[in-house]
C-alpha positions as CSV (number, residue, x, y, z in Angstrom):
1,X,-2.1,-109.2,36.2
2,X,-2.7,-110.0,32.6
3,X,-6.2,-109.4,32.5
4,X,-5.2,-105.7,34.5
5,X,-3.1,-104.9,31.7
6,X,-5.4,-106.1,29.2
7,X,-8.5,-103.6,30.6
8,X,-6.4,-100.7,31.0
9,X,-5.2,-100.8,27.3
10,X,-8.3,-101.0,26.1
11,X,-9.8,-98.1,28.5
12,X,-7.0,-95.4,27.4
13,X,-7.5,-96.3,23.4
14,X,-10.6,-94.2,23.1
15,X,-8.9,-91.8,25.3
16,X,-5.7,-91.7,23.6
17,X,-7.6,-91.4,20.2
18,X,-9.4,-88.4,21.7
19,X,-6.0,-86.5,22.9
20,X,-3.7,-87.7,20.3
21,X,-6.1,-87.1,17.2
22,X,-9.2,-85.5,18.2
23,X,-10.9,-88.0,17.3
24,X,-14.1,-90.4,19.2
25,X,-13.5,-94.0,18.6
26,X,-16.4,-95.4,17.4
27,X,-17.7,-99.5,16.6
28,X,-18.3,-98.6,12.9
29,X,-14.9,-97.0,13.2
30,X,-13.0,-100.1,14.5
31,X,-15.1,-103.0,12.0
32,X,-13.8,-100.5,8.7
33,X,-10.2,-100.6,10.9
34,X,-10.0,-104.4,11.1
35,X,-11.3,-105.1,7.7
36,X,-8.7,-102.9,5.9
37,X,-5.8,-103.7,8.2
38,X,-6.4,-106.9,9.0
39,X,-3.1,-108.3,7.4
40,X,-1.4,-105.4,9.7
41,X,-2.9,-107.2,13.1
42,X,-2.0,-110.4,11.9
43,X,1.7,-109.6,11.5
44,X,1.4,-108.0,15.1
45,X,-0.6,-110.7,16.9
46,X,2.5,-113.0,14.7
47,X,5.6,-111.2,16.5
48,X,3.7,-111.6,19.4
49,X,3.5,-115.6,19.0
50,X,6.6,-115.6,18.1
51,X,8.1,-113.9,20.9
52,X,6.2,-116.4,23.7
53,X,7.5,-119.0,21.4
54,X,11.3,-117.7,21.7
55,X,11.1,-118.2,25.7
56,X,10.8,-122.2,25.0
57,X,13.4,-121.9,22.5
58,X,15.9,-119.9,24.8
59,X,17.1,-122.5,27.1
60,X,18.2,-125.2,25.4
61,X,19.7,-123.2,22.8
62,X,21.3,-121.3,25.3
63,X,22.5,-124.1,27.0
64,X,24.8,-125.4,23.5
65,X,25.8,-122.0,22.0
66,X,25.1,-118.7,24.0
67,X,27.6,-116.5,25.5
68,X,27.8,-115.1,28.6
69,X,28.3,-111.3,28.4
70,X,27.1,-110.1,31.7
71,X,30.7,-110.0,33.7
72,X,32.0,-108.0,31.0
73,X,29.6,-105.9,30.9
74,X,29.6,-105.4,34.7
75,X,33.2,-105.1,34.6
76,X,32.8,-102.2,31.7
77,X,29.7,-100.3,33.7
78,X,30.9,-100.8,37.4
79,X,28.1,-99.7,40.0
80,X,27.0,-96.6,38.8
81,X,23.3,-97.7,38.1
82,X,22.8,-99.3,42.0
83,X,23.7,-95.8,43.2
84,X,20.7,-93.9,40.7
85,X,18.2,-96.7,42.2
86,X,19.4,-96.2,45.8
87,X,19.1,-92.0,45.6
88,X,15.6,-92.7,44.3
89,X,14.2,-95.3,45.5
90,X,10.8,-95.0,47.4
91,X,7.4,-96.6,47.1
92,X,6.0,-94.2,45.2
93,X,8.9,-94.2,42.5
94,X,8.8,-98.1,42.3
95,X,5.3,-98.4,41.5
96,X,4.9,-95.2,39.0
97,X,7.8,-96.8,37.2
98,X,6.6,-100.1,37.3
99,X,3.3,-98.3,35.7
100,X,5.7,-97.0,33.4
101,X,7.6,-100.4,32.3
102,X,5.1,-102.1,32.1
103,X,1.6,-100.4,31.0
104,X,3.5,-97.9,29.3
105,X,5.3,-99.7,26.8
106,X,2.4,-102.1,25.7
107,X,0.3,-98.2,25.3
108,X,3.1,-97.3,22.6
109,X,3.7,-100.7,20.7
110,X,-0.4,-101.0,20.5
111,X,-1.8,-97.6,20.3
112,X,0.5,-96.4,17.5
113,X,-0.6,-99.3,15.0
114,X,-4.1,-98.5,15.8
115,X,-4.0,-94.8,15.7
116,X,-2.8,-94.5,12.3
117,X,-4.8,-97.5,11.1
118,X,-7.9,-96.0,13.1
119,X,-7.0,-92.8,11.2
120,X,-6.2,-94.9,7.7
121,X,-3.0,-93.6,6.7
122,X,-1.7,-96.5,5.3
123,X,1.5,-95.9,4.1
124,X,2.7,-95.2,7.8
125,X,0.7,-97.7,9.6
126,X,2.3,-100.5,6.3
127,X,6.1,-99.2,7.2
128,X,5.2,-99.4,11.0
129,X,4.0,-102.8,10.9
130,X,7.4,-103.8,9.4
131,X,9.3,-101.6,11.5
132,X,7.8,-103.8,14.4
133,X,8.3,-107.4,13.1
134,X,12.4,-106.0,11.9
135,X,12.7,-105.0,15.5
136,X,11.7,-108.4,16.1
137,X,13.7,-110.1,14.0
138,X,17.0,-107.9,14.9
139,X,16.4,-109.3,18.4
140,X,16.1,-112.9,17.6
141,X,19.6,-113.8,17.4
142,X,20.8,-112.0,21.0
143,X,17.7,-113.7,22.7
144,X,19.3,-116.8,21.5
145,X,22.5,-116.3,21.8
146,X,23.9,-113.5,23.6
147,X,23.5,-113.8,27.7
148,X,23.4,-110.7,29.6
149,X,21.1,-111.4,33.1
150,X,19.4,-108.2,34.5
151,X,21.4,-106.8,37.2
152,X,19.4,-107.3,40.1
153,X,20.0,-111.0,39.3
154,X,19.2,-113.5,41.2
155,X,17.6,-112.0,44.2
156,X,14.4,-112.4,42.3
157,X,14.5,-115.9,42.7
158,X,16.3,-115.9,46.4
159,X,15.6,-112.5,48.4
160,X,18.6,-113.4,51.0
161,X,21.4,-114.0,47.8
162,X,23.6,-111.0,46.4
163,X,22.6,-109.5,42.5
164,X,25.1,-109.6,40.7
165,X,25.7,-105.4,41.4
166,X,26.0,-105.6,45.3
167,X,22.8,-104.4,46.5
168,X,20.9,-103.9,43.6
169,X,17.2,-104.6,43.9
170,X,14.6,-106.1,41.9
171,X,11.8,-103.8,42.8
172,X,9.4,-104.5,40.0
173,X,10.0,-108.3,40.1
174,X,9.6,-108.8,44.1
175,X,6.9,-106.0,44.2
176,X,4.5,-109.0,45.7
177,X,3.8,-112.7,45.2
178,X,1.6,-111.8,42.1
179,X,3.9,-109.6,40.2
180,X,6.7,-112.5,41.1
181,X,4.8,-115.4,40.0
182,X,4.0,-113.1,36.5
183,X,7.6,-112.7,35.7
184,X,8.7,-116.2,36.9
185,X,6.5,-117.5,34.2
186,X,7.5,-115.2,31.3
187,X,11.0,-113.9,32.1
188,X,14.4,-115.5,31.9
189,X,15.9,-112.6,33.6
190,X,19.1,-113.2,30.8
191,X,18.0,-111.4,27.2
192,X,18.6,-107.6,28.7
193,X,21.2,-106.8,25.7
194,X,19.5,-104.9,23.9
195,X,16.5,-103.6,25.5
196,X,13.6,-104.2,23.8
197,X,12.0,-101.7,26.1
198,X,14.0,-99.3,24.5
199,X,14.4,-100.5,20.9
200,X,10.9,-100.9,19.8
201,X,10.1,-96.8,21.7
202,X,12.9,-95.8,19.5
203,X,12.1,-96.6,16.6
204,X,8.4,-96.1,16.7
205,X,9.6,-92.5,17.5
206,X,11.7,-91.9,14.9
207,X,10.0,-93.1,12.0
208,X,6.9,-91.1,13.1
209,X,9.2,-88.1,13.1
210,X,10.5,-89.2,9.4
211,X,6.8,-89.8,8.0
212,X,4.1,-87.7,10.1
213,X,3.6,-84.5,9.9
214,X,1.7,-82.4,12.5
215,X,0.9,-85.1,15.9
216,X,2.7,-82.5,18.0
217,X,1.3,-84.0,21.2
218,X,1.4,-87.8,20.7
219,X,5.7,-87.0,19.4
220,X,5.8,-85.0,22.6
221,X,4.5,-87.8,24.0
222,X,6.8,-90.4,22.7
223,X,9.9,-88.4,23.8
224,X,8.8,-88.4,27.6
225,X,7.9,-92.2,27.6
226,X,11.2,-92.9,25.8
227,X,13.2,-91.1,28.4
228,X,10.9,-92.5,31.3
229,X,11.0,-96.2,30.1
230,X,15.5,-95.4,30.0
231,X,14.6,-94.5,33.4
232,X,12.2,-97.2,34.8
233,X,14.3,-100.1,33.4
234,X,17.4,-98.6,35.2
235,X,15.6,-97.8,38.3
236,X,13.6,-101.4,38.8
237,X,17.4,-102.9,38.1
238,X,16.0,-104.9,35.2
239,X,18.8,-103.6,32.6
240,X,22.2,-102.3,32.3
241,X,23.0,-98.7,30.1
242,X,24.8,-100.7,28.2
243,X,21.3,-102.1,26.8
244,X,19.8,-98.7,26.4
245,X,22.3,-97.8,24.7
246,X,22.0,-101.5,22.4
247,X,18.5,-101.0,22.0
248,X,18.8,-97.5,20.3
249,X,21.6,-98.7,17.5
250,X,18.5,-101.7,17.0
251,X,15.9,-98.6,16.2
252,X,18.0,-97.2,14.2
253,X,18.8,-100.1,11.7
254,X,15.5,-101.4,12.1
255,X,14.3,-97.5,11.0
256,X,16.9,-97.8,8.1
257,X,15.8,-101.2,6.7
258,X,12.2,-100.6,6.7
259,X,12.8,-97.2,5.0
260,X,14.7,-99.4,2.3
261,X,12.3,-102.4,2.0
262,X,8.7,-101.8,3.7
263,X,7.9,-101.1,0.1
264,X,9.0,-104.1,-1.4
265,X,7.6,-106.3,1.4
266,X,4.2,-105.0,1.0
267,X,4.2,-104.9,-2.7
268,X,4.7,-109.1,-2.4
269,X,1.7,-108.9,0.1
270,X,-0.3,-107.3,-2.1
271,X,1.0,-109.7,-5.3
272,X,-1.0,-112.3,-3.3
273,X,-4.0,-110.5,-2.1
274,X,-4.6,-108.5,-4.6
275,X,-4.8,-105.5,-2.5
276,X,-3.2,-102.7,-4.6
277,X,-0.4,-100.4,-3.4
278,X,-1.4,-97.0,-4.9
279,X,-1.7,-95.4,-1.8
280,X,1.9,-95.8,-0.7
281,X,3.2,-92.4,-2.2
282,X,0.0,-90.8,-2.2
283,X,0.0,-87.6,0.1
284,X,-2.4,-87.7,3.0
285,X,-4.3,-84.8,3.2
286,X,-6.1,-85.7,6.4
287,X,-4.8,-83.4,9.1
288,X,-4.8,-83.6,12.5
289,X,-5.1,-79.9,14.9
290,X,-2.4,-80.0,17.1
């Protein structure tokens, strides 16, 4: 499953480049793209260390200090999201949503960093990078300390046991043996508050909206993936509303913060690689036809 996700990310880049920007990827293109943002990749390829590093660090940490907000938050939501997964649910909805969850949000957190660093606008690819490792670091302490298990708990784990909402199933999880073995080996099934599926969306969204003009299609874009990711994550029973609606108040103080201090944290880059920041206020005047 890894290596499927893998090759489908890098198929739709040159595509997405094409739509998005009107623009043919090419190997000169991505060797100047690597060289000039190659402090940008490594902060990215860092958050994502550091998030397979968080799964080993969940459990005993959890074990001494986390609390357990899931009956409370059951108690405060009811049923209501076993009853939107029951109208739907159908084969065809499971897997274009679990399409969705999982190929679509790795196409957004990826392909945004590279569009604008393909395109070199640097100011907005700089304040995205730090948007993404803020998100990041906003998340830490709930992953370590805050227990909320995805509602369809535990029937991943025991197909004849009850979830924790009465009938609530985990269609993405017990899709087959090889999406279960996938998740079993890098899911606790206990960090849904907030949803990182919908935080990092979010904010990605709206600080494109705050820094980029023109892009018509690819913020047309982002809308619909938002709203089908709110969907999918409800829909597969892997999160509450309650961590939608947690994941968006993470966007927007991550979107705040970074608006504040992106600036200053590149400026201390730079200080040590001597990379210069005159380019931060400078206007692009590369535009993109809708």
């Amino acid at each position: 499953m890894n290596l499927l996700v893998v090759v489908s990310l890098l198929a739709s880049f040159p595509v997405g480049l094409y739509i998005f920007a009107g623009k043919k990827i090419t190997w000169t293109g991505i060797e100047d793209m690597i060289s000039r943002y190659r402090y940008h990749f490594f902060i990215l390829i860092s958050v994502g260390l550091m998030k397979s590093a968080m799964f080993y660090l969940e459990k005993p940490v959890e074990t001494l200090w986390a609390i357990n907000l899931t009956p409370m938050i059951h108690e405060f939501e009811g049923n209501r999201i076993f009853w939107f997964q029951h109208l739907l649910e159908n084969s065809g909805m499971t897997v274009f949503m679990a399409i969705i969850y999982v190929f679509g949000f790795l196409f957004i957190m990826v392909f945004t960093l590279i569009l604008f660093s393909y395109l070199d606008m640097k100011r907005v690819a700089s304040r995205m990078m730090h948007l993404y490792l803020v998100v990041f670091l906003l998340m830490v302490p709930f992953y370590l300390f805050v227990i909320v298990y995805t509602p369809s708990y535990p029937k991943m784990f025991y197909p004849g046991a009850n979830s924790i909402i009465t009938g609530m199933q985990p269609l993405l999880y017990n899709y087959g043996p090889n999406v279960n073995d996938f998740f079993m080996n890098y899911d606790t099934f206990n960090n849904c508050f907030p949803s990182l599926h919908i935080g990092y969306p979010a904010a990605i969204a709206m600080l494109i909206f705050l820094d980029v003009k023109g892009f018509k299609r690819y913020k047309a874009f982002l809308l619909v993936m938002l709203f089908l990711i709110a969907v999918a994550i409800i829909y597969l029973g892997i999160h509450w509303l309650t961590d939608i609606i947690g994941g968006l108040f993470i966007a927007i103080i991550s979107v705040i913060i970074t608006d504040r201090y992106a600036y200053g944290f590149w400026k201390r880059v730079n200080r040590c690689h001597n990379l210069g920041l005159k380019w931060w206020n400078h206007n692009i005047k590369k535009k993109q036809n809708d």
